[in-house]
N, C-alpha and C positions, 0 to 999 in steps of 0.2 A: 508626379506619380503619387497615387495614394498611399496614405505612409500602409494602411491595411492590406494592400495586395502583396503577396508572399510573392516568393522567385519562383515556386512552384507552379503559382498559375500563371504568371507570365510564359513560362516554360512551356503549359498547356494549352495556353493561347498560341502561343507560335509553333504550338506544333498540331493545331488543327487547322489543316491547308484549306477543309470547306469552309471553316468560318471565314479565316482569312480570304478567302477568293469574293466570301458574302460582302463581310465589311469593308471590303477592298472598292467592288462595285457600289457598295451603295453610298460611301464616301465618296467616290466621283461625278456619281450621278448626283448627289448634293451639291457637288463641288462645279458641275459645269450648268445646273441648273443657277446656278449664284451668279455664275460665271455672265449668261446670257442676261440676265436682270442686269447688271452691271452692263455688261455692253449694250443695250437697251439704249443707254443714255449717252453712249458716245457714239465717235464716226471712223474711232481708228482700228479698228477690228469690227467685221462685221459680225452677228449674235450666232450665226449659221456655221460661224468656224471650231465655235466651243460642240464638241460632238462627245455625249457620255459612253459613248462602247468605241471611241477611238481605239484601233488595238494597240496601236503605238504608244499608247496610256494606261491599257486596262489590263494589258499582259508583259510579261518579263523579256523586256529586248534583247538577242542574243548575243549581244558584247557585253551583258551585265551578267551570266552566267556562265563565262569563264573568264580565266585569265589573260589580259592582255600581255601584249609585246614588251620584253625587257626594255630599259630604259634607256640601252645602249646598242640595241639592235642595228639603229640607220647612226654613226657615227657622226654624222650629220648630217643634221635634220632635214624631211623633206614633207612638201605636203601632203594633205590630205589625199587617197584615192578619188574621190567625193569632185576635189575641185582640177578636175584634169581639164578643164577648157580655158583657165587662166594662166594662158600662155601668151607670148611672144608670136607673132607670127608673120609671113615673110609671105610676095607673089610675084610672080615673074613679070609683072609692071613695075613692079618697085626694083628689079635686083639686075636688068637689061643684058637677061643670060647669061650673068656670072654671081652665082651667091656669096662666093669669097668677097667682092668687091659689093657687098651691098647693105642691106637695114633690116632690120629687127623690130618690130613696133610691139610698144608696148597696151597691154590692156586694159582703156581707160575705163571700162565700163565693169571692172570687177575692183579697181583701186580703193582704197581705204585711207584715208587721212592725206596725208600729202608726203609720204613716203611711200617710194616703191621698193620691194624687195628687190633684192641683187637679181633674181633669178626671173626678174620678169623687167630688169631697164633695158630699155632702147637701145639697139647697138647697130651702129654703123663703124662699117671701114673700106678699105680703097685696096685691099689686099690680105684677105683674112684673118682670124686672129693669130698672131704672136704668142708664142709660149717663153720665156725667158725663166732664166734662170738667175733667181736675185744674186744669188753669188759673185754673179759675172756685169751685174749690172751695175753699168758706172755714168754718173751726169756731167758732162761737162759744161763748166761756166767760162766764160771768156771774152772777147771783144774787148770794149770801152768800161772792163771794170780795171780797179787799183790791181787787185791780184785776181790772178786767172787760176785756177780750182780745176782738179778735180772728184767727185766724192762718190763713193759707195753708197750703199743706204744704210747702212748703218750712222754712216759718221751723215749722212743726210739725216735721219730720227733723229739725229742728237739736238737739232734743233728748236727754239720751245714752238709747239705745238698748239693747232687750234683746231676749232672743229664746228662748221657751218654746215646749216642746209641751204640749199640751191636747186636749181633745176637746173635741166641742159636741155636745150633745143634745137633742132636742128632748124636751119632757117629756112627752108625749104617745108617746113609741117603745117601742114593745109593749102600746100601750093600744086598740088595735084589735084586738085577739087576746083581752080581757080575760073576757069572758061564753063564751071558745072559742076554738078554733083559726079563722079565717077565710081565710089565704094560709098556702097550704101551701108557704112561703116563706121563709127567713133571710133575705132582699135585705126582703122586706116586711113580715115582723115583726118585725125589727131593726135596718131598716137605716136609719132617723131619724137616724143619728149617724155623726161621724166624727172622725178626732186628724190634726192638724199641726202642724207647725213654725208659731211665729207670732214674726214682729216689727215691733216697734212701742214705745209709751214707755207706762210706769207711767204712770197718773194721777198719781197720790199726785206723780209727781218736777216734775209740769205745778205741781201745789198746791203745793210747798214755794217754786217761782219767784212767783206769782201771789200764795197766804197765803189759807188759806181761816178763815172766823171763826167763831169757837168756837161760835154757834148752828146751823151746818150739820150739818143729819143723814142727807138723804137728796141722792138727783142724778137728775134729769131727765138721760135721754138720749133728742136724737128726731134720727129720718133725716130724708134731702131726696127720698126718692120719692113719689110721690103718694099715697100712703096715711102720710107722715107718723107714722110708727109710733113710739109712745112708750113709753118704759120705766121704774120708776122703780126704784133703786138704794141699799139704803142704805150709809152713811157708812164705817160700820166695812169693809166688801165693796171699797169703793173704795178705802180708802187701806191695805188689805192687797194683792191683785194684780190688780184691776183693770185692763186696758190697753185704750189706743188702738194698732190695729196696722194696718199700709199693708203687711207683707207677710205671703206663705203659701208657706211650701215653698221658697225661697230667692227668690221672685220675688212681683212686685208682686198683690197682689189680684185674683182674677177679678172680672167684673163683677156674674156671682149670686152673691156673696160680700162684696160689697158696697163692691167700687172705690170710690172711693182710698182710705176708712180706715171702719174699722168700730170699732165695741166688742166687747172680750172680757173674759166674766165669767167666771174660768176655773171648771169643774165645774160650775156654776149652768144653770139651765134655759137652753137655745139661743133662747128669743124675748126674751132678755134682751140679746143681742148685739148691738143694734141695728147694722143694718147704712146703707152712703151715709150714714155722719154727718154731723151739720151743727151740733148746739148740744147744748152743756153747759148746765144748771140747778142751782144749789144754793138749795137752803131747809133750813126748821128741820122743816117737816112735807111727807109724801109728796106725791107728784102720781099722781093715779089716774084715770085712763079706764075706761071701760065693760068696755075690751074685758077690762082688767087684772082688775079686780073679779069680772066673772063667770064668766071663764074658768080663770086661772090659780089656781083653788083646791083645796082637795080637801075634798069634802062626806064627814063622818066618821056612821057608823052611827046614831050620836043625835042628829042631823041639824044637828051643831055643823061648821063648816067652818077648815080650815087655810088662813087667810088667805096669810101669808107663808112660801112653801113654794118654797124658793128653788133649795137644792143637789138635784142628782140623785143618790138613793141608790147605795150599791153593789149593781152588779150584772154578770153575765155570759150567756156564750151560747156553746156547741159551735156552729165554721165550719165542721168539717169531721171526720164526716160530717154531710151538710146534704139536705135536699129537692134541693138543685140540686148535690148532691156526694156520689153516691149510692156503697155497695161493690158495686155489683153485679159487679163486674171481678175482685173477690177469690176468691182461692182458700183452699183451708181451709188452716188454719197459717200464712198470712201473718201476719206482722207488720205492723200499720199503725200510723200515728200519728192519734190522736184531738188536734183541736185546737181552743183555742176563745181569745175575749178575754174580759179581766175589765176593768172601771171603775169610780174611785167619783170624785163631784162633793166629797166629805168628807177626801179624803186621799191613802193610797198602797195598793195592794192589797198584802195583804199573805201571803195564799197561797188555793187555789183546789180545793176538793174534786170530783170528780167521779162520779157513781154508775152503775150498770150496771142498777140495776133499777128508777127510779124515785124515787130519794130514802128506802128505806129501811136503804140502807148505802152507804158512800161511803170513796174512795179518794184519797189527796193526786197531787194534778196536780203538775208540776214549772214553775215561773214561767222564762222564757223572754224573754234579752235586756233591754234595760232595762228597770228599774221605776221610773216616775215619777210623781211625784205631780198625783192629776187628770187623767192620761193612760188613755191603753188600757195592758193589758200583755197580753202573750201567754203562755199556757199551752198544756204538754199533757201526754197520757199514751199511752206506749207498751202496745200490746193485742194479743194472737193472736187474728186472726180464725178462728172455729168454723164451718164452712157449714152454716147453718140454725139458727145462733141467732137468739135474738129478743131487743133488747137494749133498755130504757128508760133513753138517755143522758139524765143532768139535770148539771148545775153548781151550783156554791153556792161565792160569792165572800165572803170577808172585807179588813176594813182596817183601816188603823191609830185607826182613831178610834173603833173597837172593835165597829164594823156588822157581821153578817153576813146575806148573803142570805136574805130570808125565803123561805118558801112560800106557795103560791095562798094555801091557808089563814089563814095566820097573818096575811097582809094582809090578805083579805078579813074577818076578824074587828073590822080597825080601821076600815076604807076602805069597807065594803061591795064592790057589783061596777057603780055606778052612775057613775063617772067612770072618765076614761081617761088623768090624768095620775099620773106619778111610780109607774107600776108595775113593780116589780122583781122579783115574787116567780118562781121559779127556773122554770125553763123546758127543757121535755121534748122531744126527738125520738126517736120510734122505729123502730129500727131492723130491717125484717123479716125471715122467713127467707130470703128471696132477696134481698136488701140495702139495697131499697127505702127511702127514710128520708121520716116523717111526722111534721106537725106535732103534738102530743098535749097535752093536758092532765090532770095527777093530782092528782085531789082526794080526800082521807080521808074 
């Protein structure tokens, strides 16, 4: 400020609304004429969007001329009105006329980072969700340890504490898609899964208090919902990273999440997490149900089946552009960004290809912000949009445990196309000439 200008004239400056409306305008229109010369010389904005009588710019927005909402209005917090289509959502192919007994998918195409809120993770169950009451909520541990337990949660938190990210997936995501394209949908042909923040206590550090004995091989975990859902787990799985976790995202467990404390198997198939826990089992040999037997296997060409088919391969998916995240907006020569996630149940990704025509030539993606192991990671790749190409986006993820993403093909040569779990093989959208984006299938 000039040390000469009194408070007076400031005073009289802000209090003449036409000058201010003058210099108001003709600051902008300097200001977006600058604007355009500068985008002149690039490609990530086009020069057409800088607009000097914007009213959105040039006039006083109505939530900046009153006062907002107390700061304790929503006790807890909710989003925006604005983003009401980032939801969860459910269809009577997925849930076989009973939505108690069915899944929730999450919305990959509005995701951010490689955390999803609570209020938008994947939920599946086999008999609605559980309300409990932690008071009354007790774990038993038993079988083939030293001393058989058992604990409240309280005296369960008393134990030390960690806190991973992870994904959960169900093994069955992208297996409705498998004989074809059916939802011409990211949210529903991919959206079985999701990563958060988890904490809660290793097994393995419950075992080192307790003493588990040297004939234990596997672990019985079953919930307390009426359906009772049991899991069996082996040894070696459990006392590598195995957890019991009571939280997600820095707060306690939702209830379709399975309040107060679940199982997490980290990378391993999502029905494996038993959720409402209630009792631990240790034996020398499996515990197997019906459901575990017929369901969770994968019947192979010679009509020999993968009994124990545990980790979820690596695999990935372009979020954006998506069916529901379409370039119809762009103009030719924009620069967009292509983006997608990669996971593996086996490890860490470790870099992320992406092709233009289908899978017969391919391009390195750039990985994106953390890379963790058994998490999501995000990828992408920068692209000049052409008006009226036609573009077959595929992906193909690798990891450290030396997997890389197959094709339809190559799986189907092992798996055939008659189950619908643990398929990975790489996954097409195409992109039309007017921007349009479709679900696709490419097969040799």
């Amino acid at each position: 400020m000039n040390e000469k200008t009194s408070q007076k004239d400031l005073e009289t400056l802000s209090n003449d609304k036409s000058l201010n409306e003058s210099n108001r305008r003709d600051f902008f229109k300097k200001t977006a004429a600058f604007s355009m010369t500068a985008l002149a010389g690039t490609s990530l904005l086009s020069a057409t969007d800088a607009l000097a009588d914007d009213p959105a710019i040039m006039h006083h927005v109505p939530w900046g001329q009153k006062l907002g909402d107390p700061v304790t209005k929503n006790r807890y917090g909710i989003p925006s009105a604005y983003e009401h289509n980032n939801i969860r959502r459910n269809t009577k192919l997925l849930a076989s006329g009973n939505f108690q007994a069915s899944i929730a998918v999450c919305p990959l195409h509005e995701s951010e980072g490689i955390i999803t809120p609570n209020g938008l993770f994947f939920s599946r169950s086999h008999g609605g969700t559980a309300h409990i009451d932690p008071n009354m909520f007790r774990l038993m541990i038993h079988g083939l340890v030293e001393k058989d337990i058992v604990l409240t949660l309280d005296q369960l938190k008393r134990y030390p504490r960690v806190t991973r990210t992870h994904f959960i997936e169900c093994p069955a995501n992208g297996g409705q898609e498998w004989r074809g394209p059916q939802f011409n949908s990211l949210q529903f042909a991919k959206g079985f899964m999701s990563s958060a923040e988890w904490t809660g206590v290793y097994i393995k550090t419950i075992l080192e208090d307790l003493g588990l004995k040297p004939d234990a091989r596997w672990m019985l975990a079953e919930g307390s919902d009426n359906s009772e859902m049991g899991r069996t787990i082996p040894i070696d799985k459990v006392l590598d990273d195995a957890m019991l976790v009571w939280g997600q995202n820095g707060e306690a467990l939702r209830p379709e999440q399975g309040y107060p404390v679940r199982l997490l198997v980290p990378g391993w198939e999502g029905n494996l997490c038993v959720k409402w826990l209630k009792r631990l089992e240790f034996a020398s040999e499996p515990f197997y149900c019906k459901e575990e037997t017929a369901k969770y296997t994968a019947l192979k060409k010679t009509g020999k089946a993968i009994q124990h088919f545990y980790a979820n391969e690596v695999n990935s998916t372009v979020v954006s552009p998506s069916p529901e995240k379409p370039w119809t907006d762009l103009k030719d020569g924009d620069l967009i960004e292509i983006e997608g996630l990669a996971w593996s149940g086996m490890g860490t990704i470790t870099g992320v290809d992406l092709s233009f025509d289908g899978g017969r030539n391919y391009v390195t993606a750039h990985l994106k912000g953390l890379v963790l192991p058994k998490s999501w990671t995000r990828w992408s790749y920068m692209h000049t949009y052409k008006k009226g190409e036609v573009l077959l986006l595929t992906s193909r993820a690798m990891d450290d445990a030396g997997y890389i993403q197959p094709t339809v093909d190559e799986e189907t040569e092992i798996l055939g196309v008659e189950g619908v779990y643990h398929r990975n093989g790489v996954e097409t959208w195409e992109v039309t000439a007017e921007g349009e984006v479709n679900h696709v299938q490419i097969r040799s």
